[in-house]
N, C-alpha and C positions, 0 to 999 in steps of 0.2 A: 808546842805540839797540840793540836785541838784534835776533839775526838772523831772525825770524822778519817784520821792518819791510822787509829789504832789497830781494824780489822783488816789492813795493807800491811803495817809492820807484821799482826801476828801468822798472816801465809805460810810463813817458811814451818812455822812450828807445828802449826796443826798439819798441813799438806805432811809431814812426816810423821807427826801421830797418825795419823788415817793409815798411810801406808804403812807405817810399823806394826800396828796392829790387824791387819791384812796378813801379813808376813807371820806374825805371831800367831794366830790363829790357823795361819797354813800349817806351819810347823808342827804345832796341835796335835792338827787332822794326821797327820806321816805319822805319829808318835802313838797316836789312838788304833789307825789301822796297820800297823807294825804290829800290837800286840793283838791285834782282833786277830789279824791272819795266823797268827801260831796256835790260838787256842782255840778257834772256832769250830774243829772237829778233831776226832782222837790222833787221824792220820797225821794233819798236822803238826799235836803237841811232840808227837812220837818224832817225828823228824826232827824236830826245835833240841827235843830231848838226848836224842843223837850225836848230836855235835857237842854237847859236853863230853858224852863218853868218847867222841872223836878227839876231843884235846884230853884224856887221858883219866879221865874220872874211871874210876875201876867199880863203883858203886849206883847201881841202877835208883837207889833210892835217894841218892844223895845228887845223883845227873838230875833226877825228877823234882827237885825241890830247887835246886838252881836256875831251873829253868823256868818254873814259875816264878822264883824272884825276881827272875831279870826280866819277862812279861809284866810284870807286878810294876816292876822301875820303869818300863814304857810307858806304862798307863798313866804312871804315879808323876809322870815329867808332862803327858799331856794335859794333867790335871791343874800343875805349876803353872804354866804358859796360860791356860783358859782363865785360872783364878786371879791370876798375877801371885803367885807367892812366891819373896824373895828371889826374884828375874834377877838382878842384877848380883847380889849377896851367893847364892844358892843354884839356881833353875838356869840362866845362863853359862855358867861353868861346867856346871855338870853336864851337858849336853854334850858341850866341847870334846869333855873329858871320855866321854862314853862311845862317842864318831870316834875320836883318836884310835880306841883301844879296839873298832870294830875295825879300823884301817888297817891296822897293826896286824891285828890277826889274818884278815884276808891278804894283804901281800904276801904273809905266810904258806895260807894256804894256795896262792897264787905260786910262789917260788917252789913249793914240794909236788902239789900234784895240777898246775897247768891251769887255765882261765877255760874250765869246764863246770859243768853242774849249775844247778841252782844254788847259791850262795844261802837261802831261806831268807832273806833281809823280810820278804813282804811271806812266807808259809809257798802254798803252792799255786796261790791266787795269783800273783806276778812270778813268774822265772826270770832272775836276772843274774847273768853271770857277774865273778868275781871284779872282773875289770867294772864294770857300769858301777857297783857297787858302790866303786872304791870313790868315785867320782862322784856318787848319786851323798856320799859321805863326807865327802867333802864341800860339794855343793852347798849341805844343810850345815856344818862348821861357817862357813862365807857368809850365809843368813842369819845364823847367830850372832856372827860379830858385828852383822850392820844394825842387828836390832838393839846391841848393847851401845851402840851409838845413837842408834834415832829413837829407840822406846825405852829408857830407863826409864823404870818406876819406882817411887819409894817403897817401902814398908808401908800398910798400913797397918791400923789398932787392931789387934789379939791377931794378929797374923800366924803368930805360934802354935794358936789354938788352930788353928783354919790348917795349918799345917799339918798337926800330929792326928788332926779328923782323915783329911786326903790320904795318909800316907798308911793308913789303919784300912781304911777304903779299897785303895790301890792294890795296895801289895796282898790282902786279901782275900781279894775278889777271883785270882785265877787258881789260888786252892779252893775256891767253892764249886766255881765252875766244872774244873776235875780234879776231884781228889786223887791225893797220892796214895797207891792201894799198891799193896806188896802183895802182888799176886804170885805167888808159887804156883810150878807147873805142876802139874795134877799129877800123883802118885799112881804106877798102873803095876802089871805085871802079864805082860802080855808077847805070845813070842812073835818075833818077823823072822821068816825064812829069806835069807841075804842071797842063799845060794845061785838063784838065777843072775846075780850080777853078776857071777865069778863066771859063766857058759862059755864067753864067747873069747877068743882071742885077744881081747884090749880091755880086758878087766879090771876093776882098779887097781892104781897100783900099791893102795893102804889095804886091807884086808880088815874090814870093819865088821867083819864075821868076830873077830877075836877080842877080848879083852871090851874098854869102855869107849863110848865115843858120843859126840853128839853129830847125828846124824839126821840133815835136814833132804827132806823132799819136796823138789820147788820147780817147778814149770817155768819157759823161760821168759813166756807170754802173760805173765800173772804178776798186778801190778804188788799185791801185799808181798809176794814170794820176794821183789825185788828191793820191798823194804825191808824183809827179812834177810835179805842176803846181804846188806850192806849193812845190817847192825851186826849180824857176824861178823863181816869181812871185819869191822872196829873191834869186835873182842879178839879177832884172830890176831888181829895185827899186835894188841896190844899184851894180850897172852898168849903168845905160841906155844905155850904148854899145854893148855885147853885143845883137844881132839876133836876137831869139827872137820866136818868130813859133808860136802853138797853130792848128793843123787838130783843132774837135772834129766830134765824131759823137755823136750823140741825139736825145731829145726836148724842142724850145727849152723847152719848161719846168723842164725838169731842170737849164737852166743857171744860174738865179742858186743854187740850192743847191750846182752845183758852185764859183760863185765864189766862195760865201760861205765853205766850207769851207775852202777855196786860198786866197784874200786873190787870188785870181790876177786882176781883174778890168779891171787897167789896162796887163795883157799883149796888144799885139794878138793878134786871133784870129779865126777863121772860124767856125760851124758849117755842115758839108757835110751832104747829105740822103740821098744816095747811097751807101745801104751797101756796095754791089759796088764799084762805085771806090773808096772810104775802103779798101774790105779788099784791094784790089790793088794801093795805093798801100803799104800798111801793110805787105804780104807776110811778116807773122807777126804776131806776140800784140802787145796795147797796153801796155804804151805803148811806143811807135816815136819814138824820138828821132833825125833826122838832122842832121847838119853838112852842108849843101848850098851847093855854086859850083855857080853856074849848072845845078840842076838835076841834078849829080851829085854824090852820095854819096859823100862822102871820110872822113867816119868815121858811126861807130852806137854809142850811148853808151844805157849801162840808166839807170835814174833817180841811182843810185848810182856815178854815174861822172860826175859832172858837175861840174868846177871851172871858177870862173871865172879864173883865169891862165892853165890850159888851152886854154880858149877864145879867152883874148884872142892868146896864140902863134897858135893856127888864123888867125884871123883875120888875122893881120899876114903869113902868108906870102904 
């Protein structure tokens, strides 16, 4: 074999290093802007944050810290792939394993409540329903596996090292960006007259004049009201002992797109007609969240201030 045969034999090999590394680097990019899109504004984290307490997390602090991890572990896989750290040992399994378990959970939420919503795979930056998802999830598993056939790469020296720096880095860097802040709703003592609900012939049917409730005031045309309503709708759903109780304001037509969007729709609730009362009741911007005994105002929680252990202490005092 003379040397003029050897850059013909080696085609095959490089032509798939080149593309593997294409591939690898695409991968990257999906992995980098996955975790950008959750954390790059608070609405975002909030919604990202969400869907732990939608699978059953009972703990706002502990939803809020998962949910940085698993941002943290996007970042910290886009980091693998760019560095090369243990691709074949580590960084390609895990991928696998991480698609698998996002599959898993969307056919789930695909068989309970229907191929609606935005899944969040990409924040609010892409909407992609559960179906695309599932497929957009499988697609990157297909590209994984070809990479582990056409890009293995060794180990290289202190790779260990290069590891536990990325992964210090990674997982890090989205408690920097927003920290985990145990915001409690602001203690108040302040009264709301209910009574103009009760006036009219189709009043509610809970009577949230009496005893404790949390009691939200929310417009049906108001996009924060609708991320407030659908973190209720997940405490209500998951503690029906918890007494939340929505007062909206709009147009009745507007409401089943508001419940559709919320899942909120098995939350009691009112629509009042009465703008001037809703906005005197409400005495600032929507969404108006109060903790009410009998009528007064013992604390005022934003959408993001809302735990249900929180709640359940109010409650018992």
């Amino acid at each position: 074999m003379n040397a003029q045969q050897l850059p013909v034999k080696g085609y095959p090999f490089y032509i798939k290093r080149f593309f593997g590394l294409i591939l690898l680097l695409l991968m990257a990019a999906v992995f980098f802007f996955s975790a950008y899109s959750k954390i790059y504004k608070q609405e975002a984290l909030d919604a990202f944050q969400w869907s732990f307490l939608d699978l059953g997390i009972s703990n706002n602090i502990l939803a809020a810290v998962l949910a940085r991890l698993m941002i943290g572990f996007e970042f910290l896989l886009g980091l693998f792939l760019v560095f090369h750290v243990f691709l074949s040992r580590f960084t390609y399994p895990a991928i696998i394993a991480l698609l698998a378990v996002f599959i898993i959970y969307l056919l789930l939420l695909i068989h309970y409540q229907g191929n609606n919503g935005n899944c969040g795979c990409f924040g609010d930056i892409i909407t992609m329903k559960p179906v695309a998802a599932v497929w957009k999830n499988v697609a990157m598993i297909c590209a994984t596996l070809l990479l582990i056939y056409i890009y293995p790469v060794r180990p290289f020296k202190y790779q260990e090292y290069v590891a536990a720096l990325l992964a210090m880095f990674a997982l890090a860097t989205p408690f920097i960006i927003n920290t985990v802040d145990n915001n409690e709703p602001k203690i108040t003592n302040e009264y709301k007259d209910l009574n103009p609900l009760f006036q009219n012939s189709d009043a509610p049917a809970i009577d949230i004049r009496k005893g404790k409730h949390i009691v939200a005031f929310m417009s049906l045309g108001c996009p924060h009201c609708r991320k407030a309503a659908y973190l209720l709708s997940v405490i209500h759903h998951h503690n029906p002992d918890i007494p939340i109780f929505f007062v909206l304001y709009g147009a009745k037509e507007a409401q089943e797109d508001f419940f559709k969007e919320t899942k909120s729709k098995d939350v009691p609730h009112y629509l009042y007609k009465d703008g001037k009362v809703f906005t005197a009741l409400v005495g600032g911007g929507v969404p108006a969240i109060f903790w009410m005994n009998n009528m007064v105002v013992e604390r005022k929680a934003n959408y993001y201030q809302l735990d249900p252990k929180i709640m359940r202490e109010w409650l018992k005092k």
